[in-house]
PyMOL Python script that loads the backbone (N, CA, C, O; Angstrom):
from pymol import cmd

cmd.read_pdbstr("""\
ATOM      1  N   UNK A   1       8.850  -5.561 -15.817  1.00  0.00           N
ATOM      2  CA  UNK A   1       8.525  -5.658 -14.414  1.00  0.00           C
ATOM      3  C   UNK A   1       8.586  -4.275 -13.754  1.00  0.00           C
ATOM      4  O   UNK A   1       7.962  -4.082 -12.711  1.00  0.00           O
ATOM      5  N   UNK A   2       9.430  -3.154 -14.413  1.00  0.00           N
ATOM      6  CA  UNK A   2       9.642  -2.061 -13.212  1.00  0.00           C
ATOM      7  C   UNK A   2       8.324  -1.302 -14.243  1.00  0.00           C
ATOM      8  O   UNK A   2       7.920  -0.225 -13.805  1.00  0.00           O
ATOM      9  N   UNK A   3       7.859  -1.659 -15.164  1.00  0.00           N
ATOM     10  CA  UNK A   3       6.728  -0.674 -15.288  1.00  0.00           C
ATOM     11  C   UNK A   3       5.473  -1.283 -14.455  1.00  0.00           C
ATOM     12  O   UNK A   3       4.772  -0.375 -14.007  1.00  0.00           O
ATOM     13  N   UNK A   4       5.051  -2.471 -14.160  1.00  0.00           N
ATOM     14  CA  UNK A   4       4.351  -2.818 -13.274  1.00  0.00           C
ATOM     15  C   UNK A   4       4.546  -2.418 -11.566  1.00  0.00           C
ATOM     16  O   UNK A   4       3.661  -2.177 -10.745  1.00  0.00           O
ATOM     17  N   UNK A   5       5.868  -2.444 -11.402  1.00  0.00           N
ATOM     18  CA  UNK A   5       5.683  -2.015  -9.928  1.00  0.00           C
ATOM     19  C   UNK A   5       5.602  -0.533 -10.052  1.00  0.00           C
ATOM     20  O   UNK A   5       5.533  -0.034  -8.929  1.00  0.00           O
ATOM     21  N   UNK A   6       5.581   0.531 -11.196  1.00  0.00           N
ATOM     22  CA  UNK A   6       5.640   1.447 -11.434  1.00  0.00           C
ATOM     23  C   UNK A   6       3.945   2.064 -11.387  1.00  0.00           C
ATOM     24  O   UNK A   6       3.489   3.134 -10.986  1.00  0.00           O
ATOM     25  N   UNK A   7       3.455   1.141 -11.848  1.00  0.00           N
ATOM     26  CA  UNK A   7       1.777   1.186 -12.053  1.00  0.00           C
ATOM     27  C   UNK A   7       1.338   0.874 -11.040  1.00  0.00           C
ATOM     28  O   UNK A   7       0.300   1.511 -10.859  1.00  0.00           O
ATOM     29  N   UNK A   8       1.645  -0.070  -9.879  1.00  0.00           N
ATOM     30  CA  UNK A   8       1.552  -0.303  -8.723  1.00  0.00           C
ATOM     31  C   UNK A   8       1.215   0.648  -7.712  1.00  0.00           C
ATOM     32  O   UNK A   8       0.121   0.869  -7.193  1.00  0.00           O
ATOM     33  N   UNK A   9       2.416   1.217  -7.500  1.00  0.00           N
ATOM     34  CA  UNK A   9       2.715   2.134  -6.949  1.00  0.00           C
ATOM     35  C   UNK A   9       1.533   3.751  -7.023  1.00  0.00           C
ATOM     36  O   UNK A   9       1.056   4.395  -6.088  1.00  0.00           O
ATOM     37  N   UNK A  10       1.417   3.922  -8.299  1.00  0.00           N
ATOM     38  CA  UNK A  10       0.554   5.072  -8.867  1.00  0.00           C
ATOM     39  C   UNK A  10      -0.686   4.450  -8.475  1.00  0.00           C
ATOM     40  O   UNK A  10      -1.538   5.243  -8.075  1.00  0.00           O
ATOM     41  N   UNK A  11      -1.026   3.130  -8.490  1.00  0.00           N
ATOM     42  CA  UNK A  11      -2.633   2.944  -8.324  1.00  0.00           C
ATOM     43  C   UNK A  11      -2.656   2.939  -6.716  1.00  0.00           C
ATOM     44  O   UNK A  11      -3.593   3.549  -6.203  1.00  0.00           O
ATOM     45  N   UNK A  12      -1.676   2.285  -5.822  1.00  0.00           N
ATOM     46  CA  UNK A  12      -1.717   2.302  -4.259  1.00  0.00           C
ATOM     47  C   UNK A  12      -2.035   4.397  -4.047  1.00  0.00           C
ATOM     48  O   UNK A  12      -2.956   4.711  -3.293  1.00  0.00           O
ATOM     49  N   UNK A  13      -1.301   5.444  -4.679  1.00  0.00           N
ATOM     50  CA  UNK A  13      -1.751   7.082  -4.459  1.00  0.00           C
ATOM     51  C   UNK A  13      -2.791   7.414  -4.517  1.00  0.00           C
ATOM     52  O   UNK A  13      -3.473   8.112  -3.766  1.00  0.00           O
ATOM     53  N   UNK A  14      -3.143   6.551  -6.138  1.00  0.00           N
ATOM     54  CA  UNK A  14      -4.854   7.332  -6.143  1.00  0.00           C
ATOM     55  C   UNK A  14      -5.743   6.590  -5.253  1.00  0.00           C
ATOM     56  O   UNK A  14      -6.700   7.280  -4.903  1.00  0.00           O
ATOM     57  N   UNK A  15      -5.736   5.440  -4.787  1.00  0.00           N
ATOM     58  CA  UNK A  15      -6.990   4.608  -3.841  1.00  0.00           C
ATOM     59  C   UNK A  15      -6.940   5.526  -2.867  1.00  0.00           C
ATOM     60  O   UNK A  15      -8.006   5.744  -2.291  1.00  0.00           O
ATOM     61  N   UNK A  16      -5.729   6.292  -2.429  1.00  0.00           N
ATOM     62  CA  UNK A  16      -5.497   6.873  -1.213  1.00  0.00           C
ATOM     63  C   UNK A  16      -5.351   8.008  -1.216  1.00  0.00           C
ATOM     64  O   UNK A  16      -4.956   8.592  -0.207  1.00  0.00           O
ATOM     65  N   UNK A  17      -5.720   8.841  -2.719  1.00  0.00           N
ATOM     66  CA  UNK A  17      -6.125  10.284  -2.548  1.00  0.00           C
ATOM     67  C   UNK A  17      -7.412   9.703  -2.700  1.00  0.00           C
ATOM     68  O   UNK A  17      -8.253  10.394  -2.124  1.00  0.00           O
ATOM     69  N   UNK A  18      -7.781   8.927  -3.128  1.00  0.00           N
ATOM     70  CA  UNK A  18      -9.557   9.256  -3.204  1.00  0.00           C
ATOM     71  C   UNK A  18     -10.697   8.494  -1.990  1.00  0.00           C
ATOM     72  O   UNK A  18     -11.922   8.605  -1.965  1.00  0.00           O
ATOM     73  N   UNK A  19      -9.961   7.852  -1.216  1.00  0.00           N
ATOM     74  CA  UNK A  19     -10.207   7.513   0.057  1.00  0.00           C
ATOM     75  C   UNK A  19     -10.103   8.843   1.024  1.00  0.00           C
ATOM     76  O   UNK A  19     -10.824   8.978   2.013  1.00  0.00           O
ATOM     77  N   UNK A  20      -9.182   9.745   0.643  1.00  0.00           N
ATOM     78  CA  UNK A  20      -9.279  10.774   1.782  1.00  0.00           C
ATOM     79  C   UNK A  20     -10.267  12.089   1.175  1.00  0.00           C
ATOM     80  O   UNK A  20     -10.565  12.997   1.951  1.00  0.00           O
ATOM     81  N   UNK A  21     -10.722  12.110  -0.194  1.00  0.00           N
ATOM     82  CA  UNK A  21     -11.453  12.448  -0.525  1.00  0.00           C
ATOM     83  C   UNK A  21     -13.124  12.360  -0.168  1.00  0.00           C
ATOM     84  O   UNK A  21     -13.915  13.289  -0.005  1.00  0.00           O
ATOM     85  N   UNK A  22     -13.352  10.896  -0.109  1.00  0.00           N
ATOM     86  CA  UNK A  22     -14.993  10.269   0.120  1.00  0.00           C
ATOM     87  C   UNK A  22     -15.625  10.861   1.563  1.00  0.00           C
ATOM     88  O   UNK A  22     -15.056  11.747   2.199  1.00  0.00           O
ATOM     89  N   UNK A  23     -16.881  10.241   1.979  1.00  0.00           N
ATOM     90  CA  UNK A  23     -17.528  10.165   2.780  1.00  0.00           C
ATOM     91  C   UNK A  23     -17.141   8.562   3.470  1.00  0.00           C
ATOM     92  O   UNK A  23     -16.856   7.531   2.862  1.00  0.00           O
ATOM     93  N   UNK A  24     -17.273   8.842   5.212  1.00  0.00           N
ATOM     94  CA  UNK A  24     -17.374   7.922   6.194  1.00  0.00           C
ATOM     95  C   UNK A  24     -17.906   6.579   5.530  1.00  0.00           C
ATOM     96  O   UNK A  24     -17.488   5.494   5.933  1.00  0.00           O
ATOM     97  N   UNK A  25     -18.758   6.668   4.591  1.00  0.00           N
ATOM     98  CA  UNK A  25     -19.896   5.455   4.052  1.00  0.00           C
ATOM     99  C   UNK A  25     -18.673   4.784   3.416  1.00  0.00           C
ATOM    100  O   UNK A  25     -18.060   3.867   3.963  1.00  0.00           O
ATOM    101  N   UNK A  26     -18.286   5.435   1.925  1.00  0.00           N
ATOM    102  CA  UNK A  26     -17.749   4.636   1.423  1.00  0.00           C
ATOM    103  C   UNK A  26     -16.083   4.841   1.042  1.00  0.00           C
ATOM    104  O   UNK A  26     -15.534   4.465   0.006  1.00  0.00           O
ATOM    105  N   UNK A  27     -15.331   5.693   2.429  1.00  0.00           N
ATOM    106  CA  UNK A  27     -14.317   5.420   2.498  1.00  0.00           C
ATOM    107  C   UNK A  27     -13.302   4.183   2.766  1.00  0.00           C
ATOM    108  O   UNK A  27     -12.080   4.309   2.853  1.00  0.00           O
ATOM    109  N   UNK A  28     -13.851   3.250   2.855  1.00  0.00           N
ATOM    110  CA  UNK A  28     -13.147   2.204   3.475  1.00  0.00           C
ATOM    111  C   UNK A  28     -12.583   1.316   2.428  1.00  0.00           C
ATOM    112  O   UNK A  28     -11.510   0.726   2.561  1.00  0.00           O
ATOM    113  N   UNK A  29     -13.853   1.197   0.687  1.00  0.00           N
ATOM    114  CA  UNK A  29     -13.290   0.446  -0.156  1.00  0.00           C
ATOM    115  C   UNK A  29     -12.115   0.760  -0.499  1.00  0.00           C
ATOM    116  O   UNK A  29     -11.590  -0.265  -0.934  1.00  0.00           O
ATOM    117  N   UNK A  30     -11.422   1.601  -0.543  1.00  0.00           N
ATOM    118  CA  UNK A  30     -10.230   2.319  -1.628  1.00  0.00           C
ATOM    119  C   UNK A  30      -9.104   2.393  -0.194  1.00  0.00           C
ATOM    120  O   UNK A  30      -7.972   2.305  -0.669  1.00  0.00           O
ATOM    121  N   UNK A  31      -9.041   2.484   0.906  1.00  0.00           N
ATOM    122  CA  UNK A  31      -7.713   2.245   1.231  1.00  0.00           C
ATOM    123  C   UNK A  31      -7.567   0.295   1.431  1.00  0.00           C
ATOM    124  O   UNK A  31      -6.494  -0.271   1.640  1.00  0.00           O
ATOM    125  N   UNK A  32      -8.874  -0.394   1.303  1.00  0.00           N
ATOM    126  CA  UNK A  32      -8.769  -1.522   1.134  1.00  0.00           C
ATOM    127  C   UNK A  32      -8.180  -2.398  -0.454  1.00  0.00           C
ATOM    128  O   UNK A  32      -7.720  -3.533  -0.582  1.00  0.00           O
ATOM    129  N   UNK A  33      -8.373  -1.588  -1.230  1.00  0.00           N
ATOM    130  CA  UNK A  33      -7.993  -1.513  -2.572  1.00  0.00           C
ATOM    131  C   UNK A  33      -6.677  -1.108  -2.316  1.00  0.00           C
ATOM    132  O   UNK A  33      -5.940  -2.071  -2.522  1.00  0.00           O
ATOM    133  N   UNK A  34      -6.116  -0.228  -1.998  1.00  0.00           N
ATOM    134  CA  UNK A  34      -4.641   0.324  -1.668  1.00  0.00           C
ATOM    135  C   UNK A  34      -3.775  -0.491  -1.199  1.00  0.00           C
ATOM    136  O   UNK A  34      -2.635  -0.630  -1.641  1.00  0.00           O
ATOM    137  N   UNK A  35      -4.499  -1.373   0.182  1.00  0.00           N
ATOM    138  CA  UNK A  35      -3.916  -2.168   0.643  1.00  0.00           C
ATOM    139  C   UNK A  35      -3.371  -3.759  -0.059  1.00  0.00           C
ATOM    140  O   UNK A  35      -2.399  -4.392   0.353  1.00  0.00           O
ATOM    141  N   UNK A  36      -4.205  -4.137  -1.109  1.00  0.00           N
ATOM    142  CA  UNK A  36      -4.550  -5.437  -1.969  1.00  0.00           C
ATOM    143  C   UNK A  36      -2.877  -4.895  -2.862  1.00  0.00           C
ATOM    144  O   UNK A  36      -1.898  -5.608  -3.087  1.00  0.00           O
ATOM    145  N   UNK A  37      -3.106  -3.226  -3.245  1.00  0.00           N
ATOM    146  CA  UNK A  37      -2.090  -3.341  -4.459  1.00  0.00           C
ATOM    147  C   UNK A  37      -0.897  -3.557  -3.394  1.00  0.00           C
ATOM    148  O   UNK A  37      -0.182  -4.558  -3.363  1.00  0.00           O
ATOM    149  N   UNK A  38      -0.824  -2.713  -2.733  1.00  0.00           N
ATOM    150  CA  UNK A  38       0.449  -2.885  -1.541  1.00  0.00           C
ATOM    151  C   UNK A  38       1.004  -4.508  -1.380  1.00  0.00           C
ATOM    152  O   UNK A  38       2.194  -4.821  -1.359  1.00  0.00           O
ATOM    153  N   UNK A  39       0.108  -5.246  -1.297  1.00  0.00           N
ATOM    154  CA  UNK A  39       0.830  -6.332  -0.667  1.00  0.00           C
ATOM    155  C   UNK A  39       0.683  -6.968  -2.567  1.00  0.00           C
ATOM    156  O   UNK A  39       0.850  -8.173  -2.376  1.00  0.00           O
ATOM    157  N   UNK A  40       0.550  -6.866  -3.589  1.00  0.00           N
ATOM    158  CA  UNK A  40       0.716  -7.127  -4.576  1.00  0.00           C
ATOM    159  C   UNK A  40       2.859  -6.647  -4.899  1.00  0.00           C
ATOM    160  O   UNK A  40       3.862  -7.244  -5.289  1.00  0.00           O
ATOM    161  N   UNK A  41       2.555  -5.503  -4.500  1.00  0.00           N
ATOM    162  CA  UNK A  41       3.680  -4.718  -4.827  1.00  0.00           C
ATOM    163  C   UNK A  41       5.131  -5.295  -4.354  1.00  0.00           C
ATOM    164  O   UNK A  41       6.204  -5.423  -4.943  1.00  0.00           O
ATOM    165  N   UNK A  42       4.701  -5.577  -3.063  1.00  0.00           N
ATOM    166  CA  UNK A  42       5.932  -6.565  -2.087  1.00  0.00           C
ATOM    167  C   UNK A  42       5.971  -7.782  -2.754  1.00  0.00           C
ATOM    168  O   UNK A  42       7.091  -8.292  -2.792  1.00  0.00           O
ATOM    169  N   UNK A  43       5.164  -8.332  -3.237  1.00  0.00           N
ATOM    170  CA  UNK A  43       5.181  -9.700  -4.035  1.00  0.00           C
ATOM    171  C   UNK A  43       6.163  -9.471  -5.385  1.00  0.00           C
ATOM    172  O   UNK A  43       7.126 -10.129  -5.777  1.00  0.00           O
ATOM    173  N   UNK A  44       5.568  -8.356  -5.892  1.00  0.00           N
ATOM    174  CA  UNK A  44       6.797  -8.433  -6.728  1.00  0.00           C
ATOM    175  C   UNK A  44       7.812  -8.049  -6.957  1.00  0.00           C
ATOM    176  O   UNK A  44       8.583  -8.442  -7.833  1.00  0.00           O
ATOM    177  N   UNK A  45       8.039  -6.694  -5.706  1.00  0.00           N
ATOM    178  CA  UNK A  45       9.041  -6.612  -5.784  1.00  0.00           C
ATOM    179  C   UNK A  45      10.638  -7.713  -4.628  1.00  0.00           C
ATOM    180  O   UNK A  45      11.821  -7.495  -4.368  1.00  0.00           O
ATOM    181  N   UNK A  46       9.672  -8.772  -4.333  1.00  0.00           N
ATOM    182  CA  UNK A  46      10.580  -9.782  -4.074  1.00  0.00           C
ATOM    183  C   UNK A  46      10.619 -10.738  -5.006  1.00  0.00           C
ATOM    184  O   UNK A  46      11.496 -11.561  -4.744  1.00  0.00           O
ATOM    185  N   UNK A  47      10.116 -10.933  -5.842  1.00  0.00           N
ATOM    186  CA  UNK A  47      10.162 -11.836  -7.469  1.00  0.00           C
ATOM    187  C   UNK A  47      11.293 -11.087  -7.683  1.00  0.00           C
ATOM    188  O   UNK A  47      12.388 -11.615  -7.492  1.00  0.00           O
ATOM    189  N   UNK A  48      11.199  -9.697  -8.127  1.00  0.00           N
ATOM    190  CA  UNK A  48      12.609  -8.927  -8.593  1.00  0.00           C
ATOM    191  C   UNK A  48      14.085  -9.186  -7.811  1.00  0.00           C
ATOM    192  O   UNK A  48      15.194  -8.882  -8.252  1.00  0.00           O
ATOM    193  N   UNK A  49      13.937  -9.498  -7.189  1.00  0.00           N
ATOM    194  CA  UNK A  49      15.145  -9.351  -6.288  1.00  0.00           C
ATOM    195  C   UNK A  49      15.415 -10.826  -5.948  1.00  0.00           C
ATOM    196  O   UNK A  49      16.494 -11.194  -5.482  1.00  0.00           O
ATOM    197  N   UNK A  50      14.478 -11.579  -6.180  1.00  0.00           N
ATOM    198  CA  UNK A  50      14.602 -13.349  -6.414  1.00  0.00           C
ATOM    199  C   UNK A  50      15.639 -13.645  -7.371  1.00  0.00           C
ATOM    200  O   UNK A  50      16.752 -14.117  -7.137  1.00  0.00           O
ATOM    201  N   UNK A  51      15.003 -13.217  -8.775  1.00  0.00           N
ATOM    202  CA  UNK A  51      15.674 -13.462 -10.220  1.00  0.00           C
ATOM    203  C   UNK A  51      16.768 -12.282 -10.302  1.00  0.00           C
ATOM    204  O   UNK A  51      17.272 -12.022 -11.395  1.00  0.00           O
ATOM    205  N   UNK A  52      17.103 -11.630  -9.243  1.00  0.00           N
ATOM    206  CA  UNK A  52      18.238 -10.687  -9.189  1.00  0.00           C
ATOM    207  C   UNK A  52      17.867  -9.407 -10.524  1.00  0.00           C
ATOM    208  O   UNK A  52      18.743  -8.939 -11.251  1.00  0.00           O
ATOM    209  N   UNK A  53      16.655  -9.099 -10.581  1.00  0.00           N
ATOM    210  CA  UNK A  53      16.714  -8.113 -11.483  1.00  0.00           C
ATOM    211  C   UNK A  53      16.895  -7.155 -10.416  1.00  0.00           C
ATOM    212  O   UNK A  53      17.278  -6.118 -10.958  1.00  0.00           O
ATOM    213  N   UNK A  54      16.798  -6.964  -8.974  1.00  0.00           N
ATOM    214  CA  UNK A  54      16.896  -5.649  -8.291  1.00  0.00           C
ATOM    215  C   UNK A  54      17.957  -6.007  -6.815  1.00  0.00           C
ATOM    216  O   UNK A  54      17.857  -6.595  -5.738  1.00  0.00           O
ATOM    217  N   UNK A  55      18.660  -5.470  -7.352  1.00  0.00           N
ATOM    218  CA  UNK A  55      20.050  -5.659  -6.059  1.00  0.00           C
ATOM    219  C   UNK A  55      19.615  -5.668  -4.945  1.00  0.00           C
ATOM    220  O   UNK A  55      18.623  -5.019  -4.614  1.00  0.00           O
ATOM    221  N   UNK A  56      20.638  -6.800  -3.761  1.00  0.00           N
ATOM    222  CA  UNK A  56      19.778  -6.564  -2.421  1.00  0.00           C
ATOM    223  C   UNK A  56      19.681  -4.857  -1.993  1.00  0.00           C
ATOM    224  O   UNK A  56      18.615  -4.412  -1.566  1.00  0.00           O
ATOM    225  N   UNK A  57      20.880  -3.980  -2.152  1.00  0.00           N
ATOM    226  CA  UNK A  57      20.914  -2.657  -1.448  1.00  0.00           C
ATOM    227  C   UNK A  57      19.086  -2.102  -1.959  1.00  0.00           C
ATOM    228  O   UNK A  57      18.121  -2.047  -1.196  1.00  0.00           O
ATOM    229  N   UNK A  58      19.105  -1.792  -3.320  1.00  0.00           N
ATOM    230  CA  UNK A  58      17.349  -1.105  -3.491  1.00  0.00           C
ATOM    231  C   UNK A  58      16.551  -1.749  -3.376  1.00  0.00           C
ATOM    232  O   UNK A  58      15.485  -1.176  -3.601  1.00  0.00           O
ATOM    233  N   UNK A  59      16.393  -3.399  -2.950  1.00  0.00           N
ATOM    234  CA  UNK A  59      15.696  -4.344  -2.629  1.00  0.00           C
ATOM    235  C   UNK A  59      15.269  -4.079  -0.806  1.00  0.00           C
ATOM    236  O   UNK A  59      14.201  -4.246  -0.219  1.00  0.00           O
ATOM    237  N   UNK A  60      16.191  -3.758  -0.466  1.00  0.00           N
ATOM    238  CA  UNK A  60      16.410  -2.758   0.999  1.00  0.00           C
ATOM    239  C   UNK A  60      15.892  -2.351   1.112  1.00  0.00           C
ATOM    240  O   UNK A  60      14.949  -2.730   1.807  1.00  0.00           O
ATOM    241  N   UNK A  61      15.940  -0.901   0.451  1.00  0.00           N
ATOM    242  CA  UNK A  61      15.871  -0.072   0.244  1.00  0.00           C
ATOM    243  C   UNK A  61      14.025   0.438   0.320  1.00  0.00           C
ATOM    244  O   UNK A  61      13.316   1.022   1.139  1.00  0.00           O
ATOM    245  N   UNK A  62      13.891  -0.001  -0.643  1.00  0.00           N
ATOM    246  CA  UNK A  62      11.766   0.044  -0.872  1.00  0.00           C
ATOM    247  C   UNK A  62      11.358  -0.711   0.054  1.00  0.00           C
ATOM    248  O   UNK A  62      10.495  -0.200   0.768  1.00  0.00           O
ATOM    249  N   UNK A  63      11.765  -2.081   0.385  1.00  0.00           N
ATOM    250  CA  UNK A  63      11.121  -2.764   1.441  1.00  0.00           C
ATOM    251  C   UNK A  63      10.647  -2.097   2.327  1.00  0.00           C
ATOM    252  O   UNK A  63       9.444  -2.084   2.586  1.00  0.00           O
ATOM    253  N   UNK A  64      11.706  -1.296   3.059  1.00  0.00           N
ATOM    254  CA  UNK A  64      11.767  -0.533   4.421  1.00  0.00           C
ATOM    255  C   UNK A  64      10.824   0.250   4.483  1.00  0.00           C
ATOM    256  O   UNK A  64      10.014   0.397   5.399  1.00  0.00           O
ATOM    257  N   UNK A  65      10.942   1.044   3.015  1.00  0.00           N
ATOM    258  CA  UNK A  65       9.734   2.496   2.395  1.00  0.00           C
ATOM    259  C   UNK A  65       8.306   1.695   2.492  1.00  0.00           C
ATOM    260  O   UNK A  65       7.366   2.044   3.206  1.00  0.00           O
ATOM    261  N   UNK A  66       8.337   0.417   1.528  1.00  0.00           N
ATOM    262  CA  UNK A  66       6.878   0.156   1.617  1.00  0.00           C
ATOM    263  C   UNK A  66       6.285  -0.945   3.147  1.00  0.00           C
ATOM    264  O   UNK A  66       5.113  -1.313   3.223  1.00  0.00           O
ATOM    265  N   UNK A  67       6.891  -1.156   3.762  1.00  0.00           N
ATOM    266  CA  UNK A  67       6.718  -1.645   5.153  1.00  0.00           C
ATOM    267  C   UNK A  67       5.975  -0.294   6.034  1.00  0.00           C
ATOM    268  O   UNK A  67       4.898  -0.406   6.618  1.00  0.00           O
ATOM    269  N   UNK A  68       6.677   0.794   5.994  1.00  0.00           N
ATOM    270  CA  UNK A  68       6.169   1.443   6.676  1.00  0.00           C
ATOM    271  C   UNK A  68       4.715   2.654   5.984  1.00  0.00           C
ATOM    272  O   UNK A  68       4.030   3.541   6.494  1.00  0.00           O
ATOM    273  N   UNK A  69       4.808   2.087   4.731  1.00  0.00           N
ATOM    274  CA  UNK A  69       3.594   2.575   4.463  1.00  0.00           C
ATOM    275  C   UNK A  69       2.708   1.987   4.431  1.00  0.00           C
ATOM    276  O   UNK A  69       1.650   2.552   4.156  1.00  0.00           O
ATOM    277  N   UNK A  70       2.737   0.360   4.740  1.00  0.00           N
ATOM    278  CA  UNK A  70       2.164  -0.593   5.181  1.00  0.00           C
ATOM    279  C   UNK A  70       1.446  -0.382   6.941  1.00  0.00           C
ATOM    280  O   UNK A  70       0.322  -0.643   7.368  1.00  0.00           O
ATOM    281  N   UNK A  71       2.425   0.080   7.489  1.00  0.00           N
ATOM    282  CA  UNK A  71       2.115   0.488   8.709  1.00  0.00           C
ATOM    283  C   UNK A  71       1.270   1.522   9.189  1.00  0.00           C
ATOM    284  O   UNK A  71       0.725   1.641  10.286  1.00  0.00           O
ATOM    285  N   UNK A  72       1.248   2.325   8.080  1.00  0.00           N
ATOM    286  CA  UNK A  72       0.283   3.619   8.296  1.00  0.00           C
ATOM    287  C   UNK A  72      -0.934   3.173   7.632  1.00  0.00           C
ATOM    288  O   UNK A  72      -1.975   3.061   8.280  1.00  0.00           O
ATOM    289  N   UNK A  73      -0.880   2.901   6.349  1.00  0.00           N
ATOM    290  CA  UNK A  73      -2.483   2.138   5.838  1.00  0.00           C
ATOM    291  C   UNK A  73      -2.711   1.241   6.822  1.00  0.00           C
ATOM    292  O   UNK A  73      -3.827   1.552   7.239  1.00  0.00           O
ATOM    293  N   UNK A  74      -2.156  -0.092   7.714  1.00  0.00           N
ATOM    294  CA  UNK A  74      -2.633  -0.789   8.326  1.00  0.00           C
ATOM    295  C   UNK A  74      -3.581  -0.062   9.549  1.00  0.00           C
ATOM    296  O   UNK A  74      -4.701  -0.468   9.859  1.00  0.00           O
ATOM    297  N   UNK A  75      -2.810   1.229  10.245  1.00  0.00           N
ATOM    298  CA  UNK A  75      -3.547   2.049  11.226  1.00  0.00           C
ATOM    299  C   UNK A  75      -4.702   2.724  10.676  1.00  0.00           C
ATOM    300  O   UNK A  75      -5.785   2.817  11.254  1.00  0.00           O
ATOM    301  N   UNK A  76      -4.442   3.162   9.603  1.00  0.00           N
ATOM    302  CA  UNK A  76      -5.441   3.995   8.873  1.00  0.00           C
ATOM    303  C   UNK A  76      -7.074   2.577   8.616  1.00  0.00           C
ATOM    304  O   UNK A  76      -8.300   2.670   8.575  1.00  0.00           O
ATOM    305  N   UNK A  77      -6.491   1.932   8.555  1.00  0.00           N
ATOM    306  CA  UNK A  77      -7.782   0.348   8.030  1.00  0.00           C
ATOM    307  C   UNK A  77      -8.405   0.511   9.509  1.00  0.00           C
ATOM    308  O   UNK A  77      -9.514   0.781   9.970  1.00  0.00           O
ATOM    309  N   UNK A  78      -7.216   0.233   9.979  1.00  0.00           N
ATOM    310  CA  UNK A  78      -7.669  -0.364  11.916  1.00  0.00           C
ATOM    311  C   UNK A  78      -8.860   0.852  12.401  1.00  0.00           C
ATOM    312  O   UNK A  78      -9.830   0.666  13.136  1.00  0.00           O
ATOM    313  N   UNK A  79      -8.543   1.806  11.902  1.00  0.00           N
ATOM    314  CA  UNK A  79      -9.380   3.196  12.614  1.00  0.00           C
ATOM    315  C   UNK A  79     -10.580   3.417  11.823  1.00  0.00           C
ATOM    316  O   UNK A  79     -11.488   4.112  12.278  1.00  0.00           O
ATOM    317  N   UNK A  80     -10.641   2.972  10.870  1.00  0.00           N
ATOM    318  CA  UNK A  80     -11.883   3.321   9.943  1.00  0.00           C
ATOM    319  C   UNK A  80     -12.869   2.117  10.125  1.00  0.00           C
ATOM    320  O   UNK A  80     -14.053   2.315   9.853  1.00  0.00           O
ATOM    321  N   UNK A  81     -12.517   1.029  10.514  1.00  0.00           N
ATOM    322  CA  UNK A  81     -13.199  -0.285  10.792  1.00  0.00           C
ATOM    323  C   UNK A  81     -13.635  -0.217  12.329  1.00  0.00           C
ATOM    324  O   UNK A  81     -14.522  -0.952  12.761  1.00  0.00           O
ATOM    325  N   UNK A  82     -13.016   0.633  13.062  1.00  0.00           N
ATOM    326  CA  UNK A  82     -13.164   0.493  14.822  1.00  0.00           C
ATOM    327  C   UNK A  82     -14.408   1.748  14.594  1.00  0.00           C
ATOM    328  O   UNK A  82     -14.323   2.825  14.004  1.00  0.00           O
ATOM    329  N   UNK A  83     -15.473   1.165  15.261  1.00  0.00           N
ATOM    330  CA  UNK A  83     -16.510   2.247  15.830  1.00  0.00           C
ATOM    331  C   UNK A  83     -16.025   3.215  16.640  1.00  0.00           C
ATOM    332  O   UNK A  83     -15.520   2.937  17.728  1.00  0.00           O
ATOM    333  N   UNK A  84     -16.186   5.064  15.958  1.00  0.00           N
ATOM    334  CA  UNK A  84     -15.671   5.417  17.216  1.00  0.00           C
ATOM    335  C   UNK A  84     -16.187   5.544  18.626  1.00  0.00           C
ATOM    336  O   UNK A  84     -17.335   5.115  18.740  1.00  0.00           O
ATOM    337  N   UNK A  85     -15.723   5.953  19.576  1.00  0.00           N
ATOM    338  CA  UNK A  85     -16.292   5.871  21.186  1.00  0.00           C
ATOM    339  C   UNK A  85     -16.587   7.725  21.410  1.00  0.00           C
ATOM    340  O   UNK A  85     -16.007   8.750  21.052  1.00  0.00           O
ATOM    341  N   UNK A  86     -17.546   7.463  22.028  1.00  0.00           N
ATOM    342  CA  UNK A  86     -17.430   9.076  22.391  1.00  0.00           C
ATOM    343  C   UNK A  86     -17.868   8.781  23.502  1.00  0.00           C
ATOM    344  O   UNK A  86     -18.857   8.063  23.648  1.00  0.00           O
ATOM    345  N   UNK A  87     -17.014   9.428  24.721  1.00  0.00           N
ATOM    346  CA  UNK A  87     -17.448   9.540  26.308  1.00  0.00           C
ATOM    347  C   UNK A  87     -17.724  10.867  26.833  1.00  0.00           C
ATOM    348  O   UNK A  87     -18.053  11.010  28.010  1.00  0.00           O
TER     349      UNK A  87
END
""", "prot")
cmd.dss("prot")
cmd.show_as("cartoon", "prot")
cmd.util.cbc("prot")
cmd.orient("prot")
């Protein structure tokens, strides 16, 4: 299991170096891909901490970390999907 959330983790970096890499066109698949592994990742890493393979303290611990990187991909989605305005 910790090599899967391990692989997890590495595939959520690259969607999101290569999303900041692309063009306007087809930037949007890969932090949407980022986002799929992300909420994959919380899935298991609460399976882990279900069957007590991961103590509540580092069960804590990442939550907190991947919540708020949840929060920045979620802004980052929100802004790439919103037309921008120019006045």
């Amino acid at each position: 299991m910790g090599s899967k959330i391990d692989s997890l983790f590495l595939e959520i970096i690259e969607n999101l170096f290569t999303a900041s890499r692309k063009n306007k066109d087809s930037k949007l698949l890969y932090p949407n891909k980022a986002s799929d592994k992300l909420d994959l990742l919380k899935f298991i890493l609460q399976i882990s901490w279900e069957i007590k393979a991961l103590d509540n303290k580092k069960y804590i611990v990442l939550s907190e970390k991947i919540n708020e990187i949840g929060k920045i991909l979620g802004g980052w989605l929100k802004q790439t999907k919103t037309p921008s305005r120019s006045f």
